[in-house]
C-alpha positions as CSV (number, residue, x, y, z in Angstrom):
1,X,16.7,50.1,10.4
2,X,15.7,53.3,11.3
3,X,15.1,55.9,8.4
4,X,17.7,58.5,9.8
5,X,20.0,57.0,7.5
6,X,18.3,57.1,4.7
7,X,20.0,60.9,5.0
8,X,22.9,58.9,4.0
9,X,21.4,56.9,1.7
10,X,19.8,59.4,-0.7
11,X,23.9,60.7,-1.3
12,X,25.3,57.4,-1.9
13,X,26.0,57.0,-6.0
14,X,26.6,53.5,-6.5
15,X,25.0,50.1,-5.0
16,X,27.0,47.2,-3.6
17,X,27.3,44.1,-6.1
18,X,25.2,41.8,-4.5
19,X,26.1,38.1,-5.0
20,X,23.5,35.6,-3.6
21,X,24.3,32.3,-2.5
22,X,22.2,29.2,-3.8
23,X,22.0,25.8,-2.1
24,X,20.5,27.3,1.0
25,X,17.5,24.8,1.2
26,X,20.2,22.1,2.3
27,X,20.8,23.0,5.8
28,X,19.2,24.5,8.4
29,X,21.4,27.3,11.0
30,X,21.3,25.9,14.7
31,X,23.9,27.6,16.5
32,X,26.7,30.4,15.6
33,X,29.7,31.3,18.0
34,X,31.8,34.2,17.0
35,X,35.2,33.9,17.8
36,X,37.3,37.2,16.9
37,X,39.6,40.0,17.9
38,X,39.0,43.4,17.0
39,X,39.7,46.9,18.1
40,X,38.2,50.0,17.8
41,X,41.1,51.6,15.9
42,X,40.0,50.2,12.2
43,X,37.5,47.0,10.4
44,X,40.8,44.6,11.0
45,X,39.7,40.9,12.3
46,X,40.8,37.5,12.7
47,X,39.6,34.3,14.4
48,X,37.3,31.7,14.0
49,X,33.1,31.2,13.2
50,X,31.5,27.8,14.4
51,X,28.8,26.9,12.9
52,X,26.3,24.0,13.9
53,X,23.7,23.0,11.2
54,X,21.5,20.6,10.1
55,X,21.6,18.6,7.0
56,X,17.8,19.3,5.8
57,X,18.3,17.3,1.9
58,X,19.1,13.9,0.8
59,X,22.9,13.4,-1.2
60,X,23.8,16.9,-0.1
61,X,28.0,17.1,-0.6
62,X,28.7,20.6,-0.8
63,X,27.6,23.7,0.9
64,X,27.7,27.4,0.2
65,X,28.2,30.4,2.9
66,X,29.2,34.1,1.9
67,X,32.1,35.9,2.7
68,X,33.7,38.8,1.3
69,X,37.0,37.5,-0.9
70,X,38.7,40.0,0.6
71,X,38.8,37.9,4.3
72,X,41.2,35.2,3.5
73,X,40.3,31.5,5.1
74,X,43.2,30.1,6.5
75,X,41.3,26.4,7.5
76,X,37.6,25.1,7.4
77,X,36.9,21.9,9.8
78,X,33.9,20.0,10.1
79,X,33.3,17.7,12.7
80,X,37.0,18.6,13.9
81,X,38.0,17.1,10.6
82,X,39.5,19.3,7.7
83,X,37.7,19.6,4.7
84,X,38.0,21.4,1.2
85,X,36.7,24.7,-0.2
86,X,36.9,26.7,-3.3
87,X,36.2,30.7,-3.1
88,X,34.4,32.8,-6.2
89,X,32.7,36.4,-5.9
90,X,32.1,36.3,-1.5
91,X,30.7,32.2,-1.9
92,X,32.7,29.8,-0.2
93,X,31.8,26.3,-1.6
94,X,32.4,23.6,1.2
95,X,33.0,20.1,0.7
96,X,30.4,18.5,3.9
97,X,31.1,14.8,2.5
98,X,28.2,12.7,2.1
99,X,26.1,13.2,5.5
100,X,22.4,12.1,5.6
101,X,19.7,13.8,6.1
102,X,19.4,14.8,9.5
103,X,22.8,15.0,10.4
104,X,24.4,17.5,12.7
105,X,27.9,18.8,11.2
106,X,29.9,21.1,13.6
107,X,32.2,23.7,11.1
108,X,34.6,25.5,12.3
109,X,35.8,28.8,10.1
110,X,39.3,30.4,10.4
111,X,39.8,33.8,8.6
112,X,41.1,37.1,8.8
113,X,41.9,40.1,6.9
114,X,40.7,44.1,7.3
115,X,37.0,45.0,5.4
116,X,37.2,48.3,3.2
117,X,34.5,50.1,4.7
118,X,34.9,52.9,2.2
119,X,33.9,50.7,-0.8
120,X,30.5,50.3,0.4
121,X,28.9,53.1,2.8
122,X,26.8,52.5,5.6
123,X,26.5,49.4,4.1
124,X,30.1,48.2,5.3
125,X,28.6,45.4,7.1
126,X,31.5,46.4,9.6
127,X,32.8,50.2,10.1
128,X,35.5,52.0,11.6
129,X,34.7,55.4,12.1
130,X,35.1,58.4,15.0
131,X,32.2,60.4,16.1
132,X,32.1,64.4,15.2
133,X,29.7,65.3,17.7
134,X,31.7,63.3,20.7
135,X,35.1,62.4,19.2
136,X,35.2,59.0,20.0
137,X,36.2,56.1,17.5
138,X,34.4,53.1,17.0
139,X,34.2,49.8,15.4
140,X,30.8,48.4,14.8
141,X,29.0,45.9,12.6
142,X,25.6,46.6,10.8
143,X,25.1,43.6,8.5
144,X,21.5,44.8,7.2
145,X,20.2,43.7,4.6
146,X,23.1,41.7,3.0
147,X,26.2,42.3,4.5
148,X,27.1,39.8,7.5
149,X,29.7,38.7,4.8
150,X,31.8,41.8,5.3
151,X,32.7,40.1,8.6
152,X,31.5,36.8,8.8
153,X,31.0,33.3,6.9
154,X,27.3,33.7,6.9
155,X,24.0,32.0,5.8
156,X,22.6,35.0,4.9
157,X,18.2,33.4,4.4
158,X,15.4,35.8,6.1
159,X,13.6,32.5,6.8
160,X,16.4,30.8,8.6
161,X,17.1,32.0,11.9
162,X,19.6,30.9,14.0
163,X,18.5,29.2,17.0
164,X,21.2,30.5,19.6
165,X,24.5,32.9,19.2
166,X,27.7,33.9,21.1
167,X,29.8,36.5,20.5
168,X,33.6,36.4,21.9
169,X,35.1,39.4,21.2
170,X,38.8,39.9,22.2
171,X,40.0,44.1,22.8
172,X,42.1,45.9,24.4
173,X,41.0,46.2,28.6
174,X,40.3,49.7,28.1
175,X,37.4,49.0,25.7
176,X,34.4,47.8,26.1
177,X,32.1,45.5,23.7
178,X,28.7,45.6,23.2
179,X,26.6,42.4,21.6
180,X,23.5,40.6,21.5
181,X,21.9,38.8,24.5
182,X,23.4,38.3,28.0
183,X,27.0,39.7,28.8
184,X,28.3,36.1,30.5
185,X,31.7,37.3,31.9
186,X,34.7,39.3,30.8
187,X,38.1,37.5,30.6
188,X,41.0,39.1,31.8
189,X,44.4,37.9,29.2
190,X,47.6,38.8,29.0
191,X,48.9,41.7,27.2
192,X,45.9,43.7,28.5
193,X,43.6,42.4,26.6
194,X,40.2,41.4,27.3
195,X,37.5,38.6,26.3
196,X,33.8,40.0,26.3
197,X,31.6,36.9,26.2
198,X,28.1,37.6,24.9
199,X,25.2,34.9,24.6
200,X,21.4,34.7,23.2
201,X,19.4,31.5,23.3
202,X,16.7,33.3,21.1
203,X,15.9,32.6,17.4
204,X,17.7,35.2,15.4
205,X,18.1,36.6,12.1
206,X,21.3,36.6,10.3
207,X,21.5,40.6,9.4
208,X,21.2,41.4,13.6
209,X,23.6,39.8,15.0
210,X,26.4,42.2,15.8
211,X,29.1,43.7,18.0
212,X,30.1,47.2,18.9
213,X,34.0,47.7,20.5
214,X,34.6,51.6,21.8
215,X,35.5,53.4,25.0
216,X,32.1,53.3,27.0
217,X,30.4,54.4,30.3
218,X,27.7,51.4,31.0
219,X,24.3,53.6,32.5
220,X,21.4,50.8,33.1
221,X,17.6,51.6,33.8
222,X,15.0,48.8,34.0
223,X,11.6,48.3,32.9
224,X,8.5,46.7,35.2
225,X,5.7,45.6,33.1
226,X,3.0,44.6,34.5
227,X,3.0,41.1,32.8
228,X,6.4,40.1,35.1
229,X,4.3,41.1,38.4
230,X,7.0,43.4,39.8
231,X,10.3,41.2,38.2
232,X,12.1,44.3,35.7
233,X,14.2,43.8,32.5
234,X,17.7,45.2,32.7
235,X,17.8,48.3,30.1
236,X,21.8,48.3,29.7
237,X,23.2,50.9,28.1
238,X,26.5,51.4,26.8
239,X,27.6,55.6,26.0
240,X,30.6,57.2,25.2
241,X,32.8,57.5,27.6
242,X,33.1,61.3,27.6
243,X,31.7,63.8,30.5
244,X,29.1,65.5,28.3
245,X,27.8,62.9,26.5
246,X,25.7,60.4,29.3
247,X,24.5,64.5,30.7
248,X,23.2,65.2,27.2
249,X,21.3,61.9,26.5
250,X,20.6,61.2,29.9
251,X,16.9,62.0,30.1
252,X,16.6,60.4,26.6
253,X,17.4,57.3,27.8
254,X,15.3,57.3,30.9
255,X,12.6,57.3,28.6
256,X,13.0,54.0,27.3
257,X,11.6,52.0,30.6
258,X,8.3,53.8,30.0
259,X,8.2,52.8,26.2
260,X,9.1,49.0,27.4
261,X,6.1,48.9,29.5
262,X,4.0,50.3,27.4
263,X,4.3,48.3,24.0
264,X,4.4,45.0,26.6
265,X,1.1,46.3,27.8
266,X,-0.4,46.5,24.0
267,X,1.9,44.5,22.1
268,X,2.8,41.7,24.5
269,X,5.8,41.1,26.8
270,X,8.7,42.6,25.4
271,X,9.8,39.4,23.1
272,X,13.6,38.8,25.1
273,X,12.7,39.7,28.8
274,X,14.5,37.1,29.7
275,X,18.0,38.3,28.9
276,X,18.1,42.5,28.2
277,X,17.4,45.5,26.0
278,X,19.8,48.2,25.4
279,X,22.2,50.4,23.5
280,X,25.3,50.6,22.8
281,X,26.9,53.8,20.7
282,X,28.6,54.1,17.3
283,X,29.2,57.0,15.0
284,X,26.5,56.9,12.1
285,X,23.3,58.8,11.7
286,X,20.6,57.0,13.0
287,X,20.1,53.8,14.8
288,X,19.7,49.9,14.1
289,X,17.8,47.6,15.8
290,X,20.2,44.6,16.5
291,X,18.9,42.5,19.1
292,X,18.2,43.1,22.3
293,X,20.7,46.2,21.8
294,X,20.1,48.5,19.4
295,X,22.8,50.5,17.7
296,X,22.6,54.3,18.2
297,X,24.3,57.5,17.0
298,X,22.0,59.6,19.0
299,X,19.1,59.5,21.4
300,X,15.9,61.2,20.6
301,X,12.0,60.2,21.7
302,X,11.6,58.9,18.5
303,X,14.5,57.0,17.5
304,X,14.2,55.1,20.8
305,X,10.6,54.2,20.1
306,X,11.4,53.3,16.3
307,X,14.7,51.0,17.5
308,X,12.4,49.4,20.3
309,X,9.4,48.3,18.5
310,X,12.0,46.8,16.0
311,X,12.5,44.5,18.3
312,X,8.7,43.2,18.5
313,X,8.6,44.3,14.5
314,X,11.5,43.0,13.0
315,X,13.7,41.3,15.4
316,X,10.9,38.8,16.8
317,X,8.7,38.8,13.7
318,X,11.0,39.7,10.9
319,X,10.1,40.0,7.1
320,X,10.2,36.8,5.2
321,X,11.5,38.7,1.5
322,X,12.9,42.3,1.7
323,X,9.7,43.0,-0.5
324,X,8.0,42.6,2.5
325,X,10.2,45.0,4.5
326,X,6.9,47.1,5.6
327,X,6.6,44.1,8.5
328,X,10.0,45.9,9.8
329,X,9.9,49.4,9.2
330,X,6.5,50.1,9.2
331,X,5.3,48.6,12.2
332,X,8.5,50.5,14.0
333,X,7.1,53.8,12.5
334,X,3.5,53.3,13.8
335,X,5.6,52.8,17.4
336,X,6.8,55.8,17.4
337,X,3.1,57.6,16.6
338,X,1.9,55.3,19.2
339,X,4.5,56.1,22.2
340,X,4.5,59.8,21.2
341,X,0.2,59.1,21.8
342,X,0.4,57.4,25.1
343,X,3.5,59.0,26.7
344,X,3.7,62.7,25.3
345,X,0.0,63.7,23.8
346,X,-2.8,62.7,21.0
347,X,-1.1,66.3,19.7
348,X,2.4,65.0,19.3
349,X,1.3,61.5,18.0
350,X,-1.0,63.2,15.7
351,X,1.9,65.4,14.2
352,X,3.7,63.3,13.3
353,X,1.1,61.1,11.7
354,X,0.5,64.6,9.8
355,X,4.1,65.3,8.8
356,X,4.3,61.6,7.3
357,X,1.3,62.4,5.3
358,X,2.7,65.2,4.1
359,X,5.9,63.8,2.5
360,X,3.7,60.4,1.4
361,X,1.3,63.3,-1.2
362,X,4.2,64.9,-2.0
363,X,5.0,62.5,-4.8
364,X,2.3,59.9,-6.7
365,X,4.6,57.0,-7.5
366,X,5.6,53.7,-6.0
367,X,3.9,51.1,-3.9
368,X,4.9,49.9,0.1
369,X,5.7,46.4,-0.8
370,X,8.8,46.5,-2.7
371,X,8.8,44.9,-5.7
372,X,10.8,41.9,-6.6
373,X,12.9,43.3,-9.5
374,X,13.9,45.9,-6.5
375,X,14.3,43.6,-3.9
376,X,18.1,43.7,-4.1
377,X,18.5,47.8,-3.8
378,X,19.4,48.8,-0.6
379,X,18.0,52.8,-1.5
380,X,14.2,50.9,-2.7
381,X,14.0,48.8,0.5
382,X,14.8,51.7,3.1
383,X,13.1,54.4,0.8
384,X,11.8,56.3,3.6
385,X,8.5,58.0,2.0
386,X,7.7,54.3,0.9
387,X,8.6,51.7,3.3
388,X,8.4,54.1,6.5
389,X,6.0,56.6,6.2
390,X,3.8,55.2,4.5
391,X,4.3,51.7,6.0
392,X,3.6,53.4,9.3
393,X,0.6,55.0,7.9
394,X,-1.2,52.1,6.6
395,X,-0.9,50.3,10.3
396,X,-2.1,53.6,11.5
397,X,-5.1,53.8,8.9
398,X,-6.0,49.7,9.9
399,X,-6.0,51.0,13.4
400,X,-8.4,53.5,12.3
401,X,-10.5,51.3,10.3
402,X,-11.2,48.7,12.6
403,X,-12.3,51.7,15.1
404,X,-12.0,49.4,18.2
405,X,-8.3,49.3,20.2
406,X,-9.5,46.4,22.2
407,X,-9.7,44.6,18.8
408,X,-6.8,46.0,17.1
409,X,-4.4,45.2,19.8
410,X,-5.8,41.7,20.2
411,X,-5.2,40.9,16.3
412,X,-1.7,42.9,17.0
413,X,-0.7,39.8,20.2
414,X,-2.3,37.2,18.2
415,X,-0.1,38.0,14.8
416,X,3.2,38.6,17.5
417,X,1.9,34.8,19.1
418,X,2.1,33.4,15.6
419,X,4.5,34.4,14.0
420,X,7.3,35.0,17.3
421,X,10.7,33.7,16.4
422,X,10.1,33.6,12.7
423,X,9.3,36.0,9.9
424,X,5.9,36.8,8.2
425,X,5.2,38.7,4.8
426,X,2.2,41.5,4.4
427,X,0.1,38.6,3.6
428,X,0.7,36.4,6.6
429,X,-0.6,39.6,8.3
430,X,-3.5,40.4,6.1
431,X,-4.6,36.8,7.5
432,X,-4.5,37.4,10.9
433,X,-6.3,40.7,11.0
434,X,-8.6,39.0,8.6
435,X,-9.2,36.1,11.1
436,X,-9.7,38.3,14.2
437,X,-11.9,41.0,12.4
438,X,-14.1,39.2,10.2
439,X,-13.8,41.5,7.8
440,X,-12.1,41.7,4.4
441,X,-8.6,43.7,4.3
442,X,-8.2,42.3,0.2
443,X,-9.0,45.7,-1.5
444,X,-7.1,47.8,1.3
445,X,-4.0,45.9,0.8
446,X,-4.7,45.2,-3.1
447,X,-4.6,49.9,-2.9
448,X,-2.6,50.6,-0.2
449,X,0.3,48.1,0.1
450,X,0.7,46.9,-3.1
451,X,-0.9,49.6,-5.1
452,X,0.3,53.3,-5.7
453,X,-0.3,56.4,-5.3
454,X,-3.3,57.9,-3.2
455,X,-6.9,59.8,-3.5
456,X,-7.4,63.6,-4.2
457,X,-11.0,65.0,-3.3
458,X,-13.3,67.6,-4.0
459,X,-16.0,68.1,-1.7
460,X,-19.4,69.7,-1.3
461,X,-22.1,69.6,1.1
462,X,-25.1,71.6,1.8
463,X,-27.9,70.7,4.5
464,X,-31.1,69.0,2.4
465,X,-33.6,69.5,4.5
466,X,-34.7,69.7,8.0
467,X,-33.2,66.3,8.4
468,X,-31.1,65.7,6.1
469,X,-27.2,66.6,5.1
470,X,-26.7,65.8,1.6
471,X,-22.3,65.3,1.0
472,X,-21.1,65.6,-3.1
473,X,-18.1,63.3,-3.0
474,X,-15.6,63.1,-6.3
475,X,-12.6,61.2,-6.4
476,X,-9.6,61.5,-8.0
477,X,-6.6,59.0,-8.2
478,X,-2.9,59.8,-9.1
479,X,-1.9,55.9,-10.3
480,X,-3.4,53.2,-11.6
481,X,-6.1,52.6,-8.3
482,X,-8.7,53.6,-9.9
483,X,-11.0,54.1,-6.7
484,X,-9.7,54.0,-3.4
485,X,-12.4,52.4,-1.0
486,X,-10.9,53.3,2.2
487,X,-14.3,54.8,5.1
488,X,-14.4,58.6,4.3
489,X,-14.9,60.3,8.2
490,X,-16.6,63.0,9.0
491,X,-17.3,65.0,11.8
492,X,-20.7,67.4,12.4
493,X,-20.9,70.1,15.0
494,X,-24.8,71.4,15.0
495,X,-25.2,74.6,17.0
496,X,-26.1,73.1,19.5
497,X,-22.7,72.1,20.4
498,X,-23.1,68.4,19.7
499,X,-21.1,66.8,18.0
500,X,-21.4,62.8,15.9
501,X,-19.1,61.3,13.6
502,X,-19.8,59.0,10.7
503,X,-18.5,57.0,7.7
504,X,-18.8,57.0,4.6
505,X,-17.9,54.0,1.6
506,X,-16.9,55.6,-1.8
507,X,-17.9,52.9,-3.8
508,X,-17.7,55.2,-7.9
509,X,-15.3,58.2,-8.2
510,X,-18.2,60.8,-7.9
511,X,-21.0,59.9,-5.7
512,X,-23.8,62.1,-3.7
513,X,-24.5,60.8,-0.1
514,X,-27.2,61.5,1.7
515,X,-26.8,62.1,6.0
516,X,-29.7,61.8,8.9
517,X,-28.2,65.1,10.4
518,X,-31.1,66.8,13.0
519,X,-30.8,70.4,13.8
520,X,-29.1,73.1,12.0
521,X,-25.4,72.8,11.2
522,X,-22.5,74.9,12.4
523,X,-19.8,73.0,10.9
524,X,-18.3,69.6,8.7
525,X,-15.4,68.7,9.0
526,X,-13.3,66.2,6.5
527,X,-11.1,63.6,8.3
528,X,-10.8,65.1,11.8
529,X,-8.6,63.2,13.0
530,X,-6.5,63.8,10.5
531,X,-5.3,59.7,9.4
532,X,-6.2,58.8,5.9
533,X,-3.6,59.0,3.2
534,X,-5.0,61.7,0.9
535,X,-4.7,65.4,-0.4
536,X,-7.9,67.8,-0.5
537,X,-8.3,69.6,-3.5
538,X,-11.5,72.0,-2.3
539,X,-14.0,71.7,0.5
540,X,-17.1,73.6,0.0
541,X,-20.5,73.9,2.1
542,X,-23.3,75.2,-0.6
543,X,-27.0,75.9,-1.1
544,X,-29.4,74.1,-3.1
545,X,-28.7,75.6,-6.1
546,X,-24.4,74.8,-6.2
547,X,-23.8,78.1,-4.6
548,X,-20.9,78.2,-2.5
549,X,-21.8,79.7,0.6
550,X,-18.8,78.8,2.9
551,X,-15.3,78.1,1.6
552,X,-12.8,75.9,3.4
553,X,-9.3,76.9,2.1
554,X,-7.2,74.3,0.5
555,X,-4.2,72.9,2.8
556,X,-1.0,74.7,2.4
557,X,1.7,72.3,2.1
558,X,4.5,73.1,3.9
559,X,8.1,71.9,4.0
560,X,10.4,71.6,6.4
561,X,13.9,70.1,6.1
562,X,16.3,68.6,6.8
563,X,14.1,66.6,9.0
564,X,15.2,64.7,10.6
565,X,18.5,67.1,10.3
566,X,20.8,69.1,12.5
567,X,18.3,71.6,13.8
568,X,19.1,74.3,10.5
569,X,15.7,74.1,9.4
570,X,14.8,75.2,5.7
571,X,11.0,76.0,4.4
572,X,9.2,75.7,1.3
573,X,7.9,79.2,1.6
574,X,8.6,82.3,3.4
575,X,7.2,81.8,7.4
576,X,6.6,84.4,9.7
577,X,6.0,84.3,13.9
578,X,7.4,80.7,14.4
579,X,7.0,79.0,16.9
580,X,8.9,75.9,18.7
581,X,8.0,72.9,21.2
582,X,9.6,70.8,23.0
583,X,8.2,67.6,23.8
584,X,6.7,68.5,27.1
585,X,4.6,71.1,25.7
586,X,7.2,74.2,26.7
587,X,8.1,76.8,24.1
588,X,11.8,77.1,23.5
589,X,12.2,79.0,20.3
590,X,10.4,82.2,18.8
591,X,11.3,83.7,15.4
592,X,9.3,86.6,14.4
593,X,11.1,87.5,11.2
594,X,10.0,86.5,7.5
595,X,12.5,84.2,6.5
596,X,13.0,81.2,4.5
597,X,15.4,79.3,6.9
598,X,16.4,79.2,10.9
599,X,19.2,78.1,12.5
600,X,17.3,76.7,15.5
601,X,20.7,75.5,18.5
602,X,18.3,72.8,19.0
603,X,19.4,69.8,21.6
604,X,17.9,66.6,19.7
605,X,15.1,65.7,20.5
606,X,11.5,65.7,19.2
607,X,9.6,69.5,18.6
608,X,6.6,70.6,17.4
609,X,6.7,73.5,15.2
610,X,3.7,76.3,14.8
611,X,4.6,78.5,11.7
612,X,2.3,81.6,10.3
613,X,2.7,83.2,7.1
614,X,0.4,86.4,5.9
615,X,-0.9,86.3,9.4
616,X,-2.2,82.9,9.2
617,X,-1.3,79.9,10.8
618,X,-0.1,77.5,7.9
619,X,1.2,74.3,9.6
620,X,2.0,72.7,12.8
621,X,4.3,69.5,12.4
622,X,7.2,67.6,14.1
623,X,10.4,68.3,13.6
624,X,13.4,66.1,14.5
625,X,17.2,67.2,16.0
């Protein structure tokens, strides 16, 4: 899910209970059809779930599914035949007989009642809420990460997709409903009502299954990569159905196309070509990547780039154990550095890979994978600094470190061929990059995903001899990694205006390297390119004798935020003469007064922001609307 809402996670003061349901290893999800009515007046439903599994155990007579206590079950059928069930803290216990193993049992599930979204946040599993920007009200699910019991009887297992869905969804004929896969037909009924009939035939997980009811406009672009030789995927979108609202998003969403056909290009065909992608609308901050149409309160560059590589990274690959959420989250980070690369400039991708390294130093503690005694807390798993930023910065950094996008993208299809339609952990990815590089990627992940914390240097260098550049490295740590090993990069620019990189393997906290550098030396610069996790404590060039000769001044650290926000920005310190970007480069904001805050009238959308203080430039970095 996309870290917008982490904005509303950071205010929530309580956690759902969290109930898991054992007994899952005895049957095995084949096909879910959701039979319900619903408005988009409030969380009220009633109708029936069938579900087809497969016994997968020997002398198995009972069966447990969740569903909140507070949907009463009116009947349970299998095999058309009623059966009994007993009901304690959202597990329903069902009485399956004595099938073998191997069996195919058919259950049918008849319920009803109206979900409390205010007990439990964003994390309602359904809502019922209107929009403030747009006014419209909505009803949407968003089950993520254990919530598909709020409106369904579900197996809620990571590792057991369901191998095809449909979603009937019964409404008023003035709404519209939004779902996963291919809309089949619309039903006309009496009463003016209306069926929507929505199907996938593709593996999916539990948590992104979903449905959206609300008053709509339908606006649909399509994408043509290359891979389909001129055949296009249908982009539908659905948006509210208000006279400003498609105008105002309009040339966010024909964005998306682009994006398609480039992450097919790298990442392989987009994973569902053969039934859609799309959106659909709902009033929460942020978006969510149910399949093959995401969720969205708003349209930005970024959000659309996040929600779309979820559905490569996360909805075709999805984590096996919420520890493992960094296969979700950030992968769908690094797509958003990535499309901001290819489709706006190495600038914009490289500012935002800048701001995320910024918020990643600004605290020592906590490690990417989440660990298992925090695998149930909805505020660990989507801690943004964590699990997004710096998720999306260790893909960045293995990018990086292999140094070869040929080879990089290759290990990317060959993890995506491998593990399509299932769900993989950081491991199962360590392997494959492992396999395809021949290299080692055990200490990386042993100090970047499970580890903590990140490096702090101190820097010297002076030029040896006529040949020679001699580099003074010492390293400190801020958690229990006592050395991180990560290449160091460098750049040299002689006088001569030519210019060589190289690499450098810290292998003790304070070590002297020694550099073949020919001809004199105008300049050495630290991580050019700006992508390795670390802070810079000082940055000296010296002589011989440990005299500094040339000082680089530390990095000032500025923040900016809310951001993502509203477009009120706040900053750490006092800026003067700023400056701000929009996406294609054109200035649309200048402030020349000292202040500590701006009230920007920003449309959303993705800016960069130049910001002086003292007459100096302090930072440049991406801020969201």
């Amino acid at each position: 899910m996309i870290y917008r809402r982490l904005i509303i996670l950071s205010l929530l003061l309580s956690l759902c209970t969290l109930v898991r349901a054992q007994g899952h290893e005895d049957f095995d999800m084949k096909f879910l059809k959701l039979e319900l009515s619903a408005d988009n007046l409030s969380t009220k439903i009633a109708g029936k779930s069938h579900l087809v599994f497969e016994i997968t155990s020997d002398n198995v007579a009972k069966i447990k599914l969740e569903l909140i206590d507070e949907l009463s079950i009116s009947g349970i059928t299998i095999n058309s035949v009623s059966t009994s069930f007993t009901r304690n803290n959202d597990i329903v216990t069902i009485d399956v007989g004595s099938p073998n193993n191997g069996d195919l049992l058919n259950m049918v599930v008849s319920y009803s009642g109206e979900p409390n979204p205010a007990s439990n946040g964003i994390f309602a599993g359904i809502n019922n809420d209107s929009s403030n920007a747009w006014g419209n009200q909505v009803t949407w699910t968003l089950s993520e990460p254990f919530n598909a019991k709020y409106w369904w009887p579900a197996k809620q297992d990571l590792n057991d997709k369901i191998d095809s869905i449909r979603v009937h969804i019964t409404t008023g004929d003035h709404l519209k409903v939004g779902s996963n896969g291919l809309l089949q037909k619309t039903v006309s009924l009496t009463n003016n009502r209306v069926r929507y009939e929505w199907a996938s035939r593709y593996p999916i997980a539990y948590y992104l299954v979903a449905f959206t009811i609300g008053e709509y406009v339908e606006y649909n672009n399509y994408a043509y990569p290359d891979e389909l030789n001129g055949d296009s995927i249908l982009i539908q979108n659905y948006i509210y159905n208000n006279p400003e609202t498609l105008p105002y998003y309009r040339n966010q969403l024909d964005e998306v196309p682009e994006m398609m056909e480039l992450f097919s290009t790298y990442f392989g065909l987009y994973p569902f070509h053969e039934e859609k992608y799309g959106h659909v609308m709902a009033p929460f901050s942020g978006g969510m990547e149910h399949q093959t149409m995401s969720s969205m309160g708003i349209f930005t560059f970024g959000l659309n780039a996040h929600e779309l590589g979820h559905q490569w990274f996360g909805d075709h690959i999805t984590c096996a154990t919420w520890s493992d959420i960094w296969i979700n989250e950030g992968f769908a980070r690094f797509c958003e550095y990535f499309a901001a690369e290819k489709l706006l400039s190495k600038r914009n991708g490289f500012a935002l890979v800048e701001d995320d390294i910024l918020s990643v130093t600004g605290t020592e503690d906590g490690s990417v994978y989440v660990p298992e005694s925090e695998s149930t807390n909805d505020n660990r798993i989507f801690n943004f600094r964590l699990t997004y930023a710096k998720g999306g910065l260790i893909v960045n950094m293995i990018r990086e470190i292999i140094n070869n996008d040929d080879l990089f993208f290759k290990a990317i299809r060959a993890y995506l061929t491998e593990y399509g339609n299932g769900t993989a952990t950081g491991a199962d990815f360590k392997a494959v990059i492992e396999r395809e590089t021949g290299k080692d990627y055990g200490p990386f992940f042993d100090q970047w995903y499970y580890g903590e914390g990140h490096p702090v240097f101190d820097i010297t260098w002076f030029k040896a001899s006529s040949d020679t550049l001699e580099v003074r490295v010492k390293q400190q740590t801020t958690s229990v990694i006592e050395l991180f090993t990560t290449p160091l990069e460098f750049k040299i620019t002689y006088e001569s205006g030519q210019v060589k990189l190289f690499r450098l393997v810290q292998t003790t906290n304070e070590q002297t390297f020694k550099v073949p550098a020919s001809g004199k030396v105008e300049k050495l610069v630290f991580d050019p390119d700006g992508w390795l996790i670390k802070k810079v404590n000082s940055f000296n060039q010296i002589d011989e004798n440990g005299k500094a000769i040339l000082s680089e001044p530390k990095t000032t650290q500025l923040l900016v935020y809310p951001n993502p926000g509203n477009g009120n920005l706040n900053f750490s310190k006092p800026l003067s003469n700023i400056e701000i970007f929009d996406a294609a480069g054109k200035k649309v904001l200048t402030h020349e007064a000292t202040t500590n805050h701006l009230k920007s009238g920003l449309q959303p959308g993705m800016y960069l922001l130049k910001a002086e203080a003292n007459g100096r430039v302090i930072s440049t970095q991406v801020v969201i609307k």
